[in-house]
C-alpha positions as CSV (number, residue, x, y, z in Angstrom):
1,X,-82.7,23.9,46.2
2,X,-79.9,24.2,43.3
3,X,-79.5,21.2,41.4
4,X,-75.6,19.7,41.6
5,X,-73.8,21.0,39.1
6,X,-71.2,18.1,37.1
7,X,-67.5,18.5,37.8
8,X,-66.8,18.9,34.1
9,X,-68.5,22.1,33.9
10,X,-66.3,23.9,36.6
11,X,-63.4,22.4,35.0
12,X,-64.8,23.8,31.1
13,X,-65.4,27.1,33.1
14,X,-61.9,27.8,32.5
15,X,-61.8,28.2,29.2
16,X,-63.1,31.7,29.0
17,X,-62.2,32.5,32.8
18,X,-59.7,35.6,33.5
19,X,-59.5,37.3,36.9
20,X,-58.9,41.0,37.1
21,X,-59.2,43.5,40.2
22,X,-62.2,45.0,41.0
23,X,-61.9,48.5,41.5
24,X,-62.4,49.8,37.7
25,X,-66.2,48.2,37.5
26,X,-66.7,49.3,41.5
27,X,-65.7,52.9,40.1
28,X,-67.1,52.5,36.5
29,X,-70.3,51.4,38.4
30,X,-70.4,54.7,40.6
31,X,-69.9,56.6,38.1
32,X,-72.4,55.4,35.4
33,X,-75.3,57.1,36.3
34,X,-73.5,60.6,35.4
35,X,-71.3,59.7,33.1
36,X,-71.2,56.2,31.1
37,X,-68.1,54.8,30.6
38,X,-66.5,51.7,29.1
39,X,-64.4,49.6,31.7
40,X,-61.2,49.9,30.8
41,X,-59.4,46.6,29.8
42,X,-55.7,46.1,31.9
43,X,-53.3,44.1,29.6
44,X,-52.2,40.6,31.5
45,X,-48.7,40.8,33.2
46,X,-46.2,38.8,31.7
47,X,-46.1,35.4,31.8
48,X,-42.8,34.9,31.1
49,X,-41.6,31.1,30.1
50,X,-44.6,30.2,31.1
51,X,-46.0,31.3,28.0
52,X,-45.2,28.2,26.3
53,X,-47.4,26.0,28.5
54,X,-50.6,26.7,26.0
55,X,-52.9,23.7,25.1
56,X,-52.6,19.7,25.5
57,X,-49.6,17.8,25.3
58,X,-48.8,13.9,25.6
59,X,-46.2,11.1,26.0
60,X,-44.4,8.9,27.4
61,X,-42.2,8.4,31.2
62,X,-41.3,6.3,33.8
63,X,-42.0,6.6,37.3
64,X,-40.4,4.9,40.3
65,X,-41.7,4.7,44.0
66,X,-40.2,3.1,47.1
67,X,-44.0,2.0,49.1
68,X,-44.4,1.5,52.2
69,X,-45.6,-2.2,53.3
70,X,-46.8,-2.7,56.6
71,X,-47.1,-5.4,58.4
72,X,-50.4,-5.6,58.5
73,X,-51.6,-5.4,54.9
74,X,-48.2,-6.7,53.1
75,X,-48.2,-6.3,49.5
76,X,-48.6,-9.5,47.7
77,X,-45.7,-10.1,45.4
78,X,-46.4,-12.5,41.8
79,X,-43.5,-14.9,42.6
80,X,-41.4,-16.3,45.2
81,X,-39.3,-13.7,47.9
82,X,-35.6,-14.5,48.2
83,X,-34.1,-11.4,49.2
84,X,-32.1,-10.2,52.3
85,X,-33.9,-6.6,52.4
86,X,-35.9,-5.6,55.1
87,X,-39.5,-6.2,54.3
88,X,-40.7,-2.7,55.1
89,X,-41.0,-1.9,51.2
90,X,-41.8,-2.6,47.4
91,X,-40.3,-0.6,44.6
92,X,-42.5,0.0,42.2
93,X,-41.7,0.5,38.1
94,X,-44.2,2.4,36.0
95,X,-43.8,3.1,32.4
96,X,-46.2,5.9,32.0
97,X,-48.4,7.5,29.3
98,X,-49.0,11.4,30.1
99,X,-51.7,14.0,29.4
100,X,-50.5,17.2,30.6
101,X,-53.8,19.8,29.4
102,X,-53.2,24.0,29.9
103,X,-56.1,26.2,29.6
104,X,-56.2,29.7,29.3
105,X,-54.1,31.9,31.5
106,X,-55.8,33.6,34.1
107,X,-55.1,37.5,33.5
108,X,-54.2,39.6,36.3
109,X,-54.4,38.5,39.6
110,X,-54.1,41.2,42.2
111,X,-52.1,40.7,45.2
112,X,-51.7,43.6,47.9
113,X,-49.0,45.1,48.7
114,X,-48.8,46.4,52.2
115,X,-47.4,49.8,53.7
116,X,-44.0,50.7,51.0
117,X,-44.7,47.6,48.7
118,X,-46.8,48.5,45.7
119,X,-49.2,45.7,44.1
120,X,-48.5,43.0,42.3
121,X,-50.3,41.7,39.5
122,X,-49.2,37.6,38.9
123,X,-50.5,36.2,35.8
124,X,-51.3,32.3,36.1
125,X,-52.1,29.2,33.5
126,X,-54.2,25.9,35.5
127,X,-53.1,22.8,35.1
128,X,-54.3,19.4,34.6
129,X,-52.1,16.2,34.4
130,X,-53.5,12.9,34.1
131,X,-50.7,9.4,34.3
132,X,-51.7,6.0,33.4
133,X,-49.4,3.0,33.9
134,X,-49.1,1.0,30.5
135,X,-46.1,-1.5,32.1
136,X,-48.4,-4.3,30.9
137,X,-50.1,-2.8,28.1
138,X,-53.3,-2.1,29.9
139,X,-53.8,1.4,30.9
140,X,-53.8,1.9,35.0
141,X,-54.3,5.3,36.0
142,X,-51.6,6.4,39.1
143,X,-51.8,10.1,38.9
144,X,-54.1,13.1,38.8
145,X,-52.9,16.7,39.4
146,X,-54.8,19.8,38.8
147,X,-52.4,22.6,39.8
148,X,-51.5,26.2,38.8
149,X,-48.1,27.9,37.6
150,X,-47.8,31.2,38.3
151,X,-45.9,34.0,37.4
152,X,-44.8,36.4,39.7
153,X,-43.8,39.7,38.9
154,X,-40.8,41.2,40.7
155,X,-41.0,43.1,44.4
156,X,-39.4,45.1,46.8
157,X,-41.0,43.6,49.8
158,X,-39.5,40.9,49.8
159,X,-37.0,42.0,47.6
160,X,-37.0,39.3,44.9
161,X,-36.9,39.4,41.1
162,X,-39.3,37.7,38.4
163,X,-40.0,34.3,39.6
164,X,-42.3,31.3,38.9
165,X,-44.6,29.3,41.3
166,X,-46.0,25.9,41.0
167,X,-49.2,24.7,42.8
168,X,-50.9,21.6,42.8
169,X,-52.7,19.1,45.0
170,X,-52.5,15.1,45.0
171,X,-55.0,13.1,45.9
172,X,-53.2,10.8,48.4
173,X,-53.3,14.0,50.6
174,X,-50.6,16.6,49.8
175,X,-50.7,20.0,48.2
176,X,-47.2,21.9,47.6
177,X,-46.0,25.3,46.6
178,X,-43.1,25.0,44.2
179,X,-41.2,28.3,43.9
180,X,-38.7,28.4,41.1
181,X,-37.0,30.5,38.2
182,X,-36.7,30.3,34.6
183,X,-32.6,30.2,33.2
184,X,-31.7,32.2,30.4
185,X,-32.5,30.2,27.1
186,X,-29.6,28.0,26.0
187,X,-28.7,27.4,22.0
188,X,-29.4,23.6,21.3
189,X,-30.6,20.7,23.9
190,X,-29.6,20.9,27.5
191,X,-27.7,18.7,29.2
192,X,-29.5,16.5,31.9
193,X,-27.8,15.4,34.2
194,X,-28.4,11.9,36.5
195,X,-31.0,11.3,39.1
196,X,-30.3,8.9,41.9
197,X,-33.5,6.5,43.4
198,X,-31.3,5.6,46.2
199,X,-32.8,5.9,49.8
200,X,-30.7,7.4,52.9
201,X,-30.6,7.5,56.5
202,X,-31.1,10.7,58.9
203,X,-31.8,13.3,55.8
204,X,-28.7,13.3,54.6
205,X,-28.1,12.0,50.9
206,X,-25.0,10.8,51.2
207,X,-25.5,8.2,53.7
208,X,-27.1,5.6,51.3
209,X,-28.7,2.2,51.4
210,X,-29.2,0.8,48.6
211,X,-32.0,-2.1,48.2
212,X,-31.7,-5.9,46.2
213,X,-34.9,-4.5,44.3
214,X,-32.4,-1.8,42.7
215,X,-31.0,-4.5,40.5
216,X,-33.1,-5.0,37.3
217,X,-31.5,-8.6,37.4
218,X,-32.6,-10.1,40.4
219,X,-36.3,-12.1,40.2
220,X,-37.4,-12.4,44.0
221,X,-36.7,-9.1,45.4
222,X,-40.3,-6.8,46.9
223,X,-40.8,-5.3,43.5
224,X,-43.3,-4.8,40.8
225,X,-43.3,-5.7,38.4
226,X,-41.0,-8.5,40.1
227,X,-39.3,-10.0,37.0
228,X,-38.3,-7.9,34.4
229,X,-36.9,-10.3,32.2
230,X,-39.7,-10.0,29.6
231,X,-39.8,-5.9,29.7
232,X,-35.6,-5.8,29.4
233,X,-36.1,-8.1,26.4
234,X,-37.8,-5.6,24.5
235,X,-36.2,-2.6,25.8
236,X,-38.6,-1.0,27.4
237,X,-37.1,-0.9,30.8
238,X,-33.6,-1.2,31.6
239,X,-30.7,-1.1,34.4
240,X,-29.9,2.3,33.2
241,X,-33.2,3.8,33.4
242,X,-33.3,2.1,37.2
243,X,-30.0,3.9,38.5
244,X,-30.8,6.9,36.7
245,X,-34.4,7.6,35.4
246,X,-33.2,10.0,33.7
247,X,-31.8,7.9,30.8
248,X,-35.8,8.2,29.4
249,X,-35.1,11.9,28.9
250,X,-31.8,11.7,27.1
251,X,-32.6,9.0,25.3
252,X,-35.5,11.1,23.7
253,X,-33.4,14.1,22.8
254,X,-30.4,12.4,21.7
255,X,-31.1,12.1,17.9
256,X,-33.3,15.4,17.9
257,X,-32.4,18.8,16.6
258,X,-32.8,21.4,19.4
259,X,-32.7,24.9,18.9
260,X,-33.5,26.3,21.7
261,X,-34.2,25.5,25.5
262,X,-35.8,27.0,28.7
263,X,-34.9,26.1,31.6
264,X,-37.3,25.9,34.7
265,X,-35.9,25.6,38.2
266,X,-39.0,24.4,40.8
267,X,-38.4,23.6,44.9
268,X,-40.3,23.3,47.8
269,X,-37.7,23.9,50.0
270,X,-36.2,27.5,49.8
271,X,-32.9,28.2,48.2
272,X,-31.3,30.8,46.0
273,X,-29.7,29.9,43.5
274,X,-31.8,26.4,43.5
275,X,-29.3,25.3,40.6
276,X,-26.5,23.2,42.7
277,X,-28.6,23.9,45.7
278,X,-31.5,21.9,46.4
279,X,-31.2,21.1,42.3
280,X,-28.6,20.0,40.3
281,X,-26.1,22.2,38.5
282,X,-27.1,23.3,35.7
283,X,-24.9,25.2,33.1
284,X,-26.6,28.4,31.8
285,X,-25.8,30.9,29.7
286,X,-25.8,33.7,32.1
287,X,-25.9,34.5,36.1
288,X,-28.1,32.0,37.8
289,X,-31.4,33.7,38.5
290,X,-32.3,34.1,42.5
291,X,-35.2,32.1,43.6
292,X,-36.8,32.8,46.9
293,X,-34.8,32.3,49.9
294,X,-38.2,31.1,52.1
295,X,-41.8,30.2,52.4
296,X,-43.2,27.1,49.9
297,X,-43.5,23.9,51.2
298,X,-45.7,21.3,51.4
299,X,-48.8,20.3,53.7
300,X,-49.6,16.7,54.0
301,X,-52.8,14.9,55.7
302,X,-52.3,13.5,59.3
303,X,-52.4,10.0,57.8
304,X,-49.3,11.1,56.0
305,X,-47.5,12.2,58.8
306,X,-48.5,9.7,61.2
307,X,-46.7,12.1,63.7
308,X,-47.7,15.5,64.8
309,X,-43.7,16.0,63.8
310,X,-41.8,13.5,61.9
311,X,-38.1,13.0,62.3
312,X,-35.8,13.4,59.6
313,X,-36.1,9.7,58.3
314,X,-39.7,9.8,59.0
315,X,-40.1,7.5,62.0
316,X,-43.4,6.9,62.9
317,X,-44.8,8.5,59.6
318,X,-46.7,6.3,56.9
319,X,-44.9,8.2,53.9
320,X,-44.4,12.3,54.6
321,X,-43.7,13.9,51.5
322,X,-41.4,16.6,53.4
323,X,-40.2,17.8,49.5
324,X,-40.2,18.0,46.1
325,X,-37.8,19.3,43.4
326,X,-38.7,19.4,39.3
327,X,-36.7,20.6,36.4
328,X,-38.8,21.4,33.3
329,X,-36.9,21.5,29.9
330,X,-39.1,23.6,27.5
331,X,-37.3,22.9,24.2
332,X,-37.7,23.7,20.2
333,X,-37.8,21.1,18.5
334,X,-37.0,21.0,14.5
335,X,-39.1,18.3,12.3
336,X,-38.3,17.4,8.6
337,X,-41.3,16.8,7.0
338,X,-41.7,15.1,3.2
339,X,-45.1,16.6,1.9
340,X,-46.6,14.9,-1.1
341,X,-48.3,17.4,-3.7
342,X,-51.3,18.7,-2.4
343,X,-53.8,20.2,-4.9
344,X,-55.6,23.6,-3.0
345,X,-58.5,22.6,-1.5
346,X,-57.9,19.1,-0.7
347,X,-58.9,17.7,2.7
348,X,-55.9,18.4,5.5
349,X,-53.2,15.9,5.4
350,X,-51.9,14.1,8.9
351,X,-47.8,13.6,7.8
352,X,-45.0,12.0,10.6
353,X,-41.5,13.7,10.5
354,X,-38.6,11.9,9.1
355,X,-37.2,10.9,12.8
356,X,-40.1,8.7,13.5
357,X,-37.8,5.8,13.4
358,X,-35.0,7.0,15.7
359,X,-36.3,9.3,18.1
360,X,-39.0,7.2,21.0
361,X,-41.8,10.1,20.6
362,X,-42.5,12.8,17.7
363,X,-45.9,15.0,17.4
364,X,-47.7,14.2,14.2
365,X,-48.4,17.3,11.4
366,X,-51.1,18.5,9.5
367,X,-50.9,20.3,6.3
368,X,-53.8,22.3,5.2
369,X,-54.2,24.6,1.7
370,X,-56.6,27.7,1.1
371,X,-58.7,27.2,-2.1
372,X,-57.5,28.7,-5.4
373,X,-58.6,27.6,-8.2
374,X,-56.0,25.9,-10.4
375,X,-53.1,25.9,-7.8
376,X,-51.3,23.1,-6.1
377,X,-48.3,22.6,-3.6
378,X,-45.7,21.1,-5.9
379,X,-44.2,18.6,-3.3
380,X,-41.0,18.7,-0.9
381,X,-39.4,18.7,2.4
382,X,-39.9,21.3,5.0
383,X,-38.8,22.1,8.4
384,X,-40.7,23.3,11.5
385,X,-40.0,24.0,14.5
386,X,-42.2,22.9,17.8
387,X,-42.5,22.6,21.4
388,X,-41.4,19.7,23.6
389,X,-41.9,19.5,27.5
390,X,-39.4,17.3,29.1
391,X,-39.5,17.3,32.9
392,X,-37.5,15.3,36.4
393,X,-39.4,15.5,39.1
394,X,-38.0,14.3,42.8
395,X,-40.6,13.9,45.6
396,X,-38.9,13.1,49.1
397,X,-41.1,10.3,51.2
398,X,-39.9,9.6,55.0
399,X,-40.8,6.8,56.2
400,X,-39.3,3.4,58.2
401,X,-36.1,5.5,59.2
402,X,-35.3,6.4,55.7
403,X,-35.7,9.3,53.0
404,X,-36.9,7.7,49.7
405,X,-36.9,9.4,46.8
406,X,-40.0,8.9,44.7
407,X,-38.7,10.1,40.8
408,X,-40.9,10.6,37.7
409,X,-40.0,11.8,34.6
410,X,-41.5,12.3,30.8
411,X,-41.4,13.9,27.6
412,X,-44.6,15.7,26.0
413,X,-45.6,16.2,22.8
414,X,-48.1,18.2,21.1
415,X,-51.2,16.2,21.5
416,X,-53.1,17.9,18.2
417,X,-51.4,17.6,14.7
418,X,-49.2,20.6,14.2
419,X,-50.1,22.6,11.7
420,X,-47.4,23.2,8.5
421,X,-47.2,26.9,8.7
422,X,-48.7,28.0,5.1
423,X,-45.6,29.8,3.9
424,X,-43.6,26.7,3.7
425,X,-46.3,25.2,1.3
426,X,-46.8,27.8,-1.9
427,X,-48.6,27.5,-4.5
428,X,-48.0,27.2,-8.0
């Protein structure tokens, strides 16, 4: 009997995995006895944006969840209740540290086209994100995703252009499919606009009900953490980032130089264009790209569902994610650097950019000479330019006659020092 194998080594697998059709080596292999060929090597399909989703990154969020408490098990709260809300649930606060880890895309996956529709070849990069809360300073992991993007070439049947597809499963019991599109890039940051936590009635958003547990203020409200006094103190958490989570993300971008930005449009539920559909507007530079008008979705466990069919509102359901909707930001980023003089061959040196002090999260850099003899870096400031992933994501939970919306978002940094490209440092 095989031994088990350890989890890490399917997940290392990947490293050096690719998938390709297998019709050249069934052909090569028929072939070989008469005439011995080399298996000819098909280039990847494009990947598109998604080419910038290449190694680890980390950083910061916030992430905020309307539970369900039951009856039956109520959530214990750290102080007294004095509150007028219906004690069905607890909104929960998470200031989040990220790990958001790409391997190595996948190659050419073949999928068949059937009677006029030729194959397609998609092109994929796996995922893994890790979350930890750090509201109290002690990490608490809340989140693990291992999921695939995909990029998916364009196709008569159904007639659709380039698009992008996100997969991933969650361990309290839902998988989705995310299909999406990529904007034209944009000169200099994007504009982000607001994200509302507030629940509604019957599916429809703009019949609100807004909770006492809203109001960073208020002490004995079904919260957690249930007095924020100490956190709005220091600034970590504010009324601002409550109403509109997305205050985290503008707050990071608004004292950094962006050159460039990607826009990435994801949804679960079908719509073309997504942006000011099931998305916010979003300006862009050109037409809005179609997405696909059908299929994705997501599947939840029966505990989820509590219902073989949940009504809109989600009665009878212990919390149906019915849909999901992300916006991923892939920006360049522009770092001034002060580099001391660096004599060739001296050990690498780890340097922080000039807006450490005013922006919430910069990547570190590394500067590293080639040896020759008798020649130095004189010293001086230098620019480059680097990848940040910012992203809003809004997951739809029905449950107790209400749609709550469950939103997280964060920015992501290189994880590794960045390395100071060598033209930047000459020698003299």
């Amino acid at each position: 009997m095989d031994e088990p194998k350890p989890l890490t080594s399917a997940f290392n697998r990947t490293a050096n995995f690719s998938i390709h059709q297998v019709d050249t080596v069934f052909r090569a292999a028929a072939h070989a006895a008469a005439v011995p060929a080399a298996v000819p090597v098909t280039v990847p399909p494009t990947l598109g944006p998604l080419s910038a989703f290449t190694g680890t990154f980390t950083g910061q969020g916030f992430n905020t969840i309307f539970r369900p408490d039951s009856a039956t098990t109520p959530t214990q709260m750290p102080g007294p209740i004095n509150t007028t809300d219906p004690p069905d649930n607890v909104l929960e606060l998470n200031l989040t540290d990220e790990t958001l880890s790409f391997s190595n895309s996948l190659g050419s996956i073949p999928n068949r086209g059937s009677g006029p529709q030729a194959d397609a070849f998609l092109d994929g990069v796996p995922y893994l994100q890790t979350i930890n809360d750090v509201t109290t300073g002690t990490p608490v992991g809340i989140h693990f995703e291992p999921g695939i993007w995909l990029a998916v070439p364009s196709s008569t049947n159904p007639h659709e252009p380039f698009t992008v597809a996100r997969m991933a499963s969650i361990p309290h019991g839902t998988t989705i499919t995310a299909q999406g599109t990529a904007l034209p890039a944009v000169a200099g940051k994007p504009t982000i606009a607001a994200v509302d936590i507030t629940p509604f009635f019957g599916g429809n958003p703009a019949n609100k009900f807004t909770f006492q547990n809203q109001t960073a203020a208020n002490k004995t409200t079904r919260r957690l953490p249930q007095d924020l006094t100490t956190l709005i103190a220091s600034g970590k958490l504010t009324q601002a980032m409550i109403t509109d989570p997305n205050t985290v993300l503008r707050n990071q971008i608004a004292h950094q130089t962006i050159s460039q930005t990607i826009i990435i449009e994801t949804s679960t539920r079908p719509g073309t264009p997504l942006s000011g559909g099931p998305l916010p507007a979003v300006a862009s530079a050109g037409p809005h790209p179609q997405a696909p008008n059908f299929a994705g979705g997501t599947a939840n466990i029966a505990f989820l569902l509590g219902v073989p069919v949940p009504p809109p509102g989600g009665n009878g359901a212990n919390a149906n994610a019915l849909q999901m909707d992300a916006v991923f930001w892939i920006e360049t980023v522009i770092y001034d650097i002060d580099v001391p003089r660096i004599a060739s061959g001296e050990p690498p040196i780890i340097l922080q950019p000039l807006q450490k002090g005013t922006v919430p999260l910069v990547p570190s850099f590394v500067a590293t000479l080639p040896f020759v003899p008798n020649k130095a870096f004189a010293g001086g400031r230098v620019r480059v330019a680097t990848t940040q992933i910012q992203y809003s994501q809004k997951v739809m939970l029905d449950f107790n006659g209400l749609t709550w919306p469950h939103v997280s978002v964060a920015s992501l940094v290189p994880a590794a020092p960045v390395p100071i490209p060598e033209h930047l440092l000459p020698l003299t």
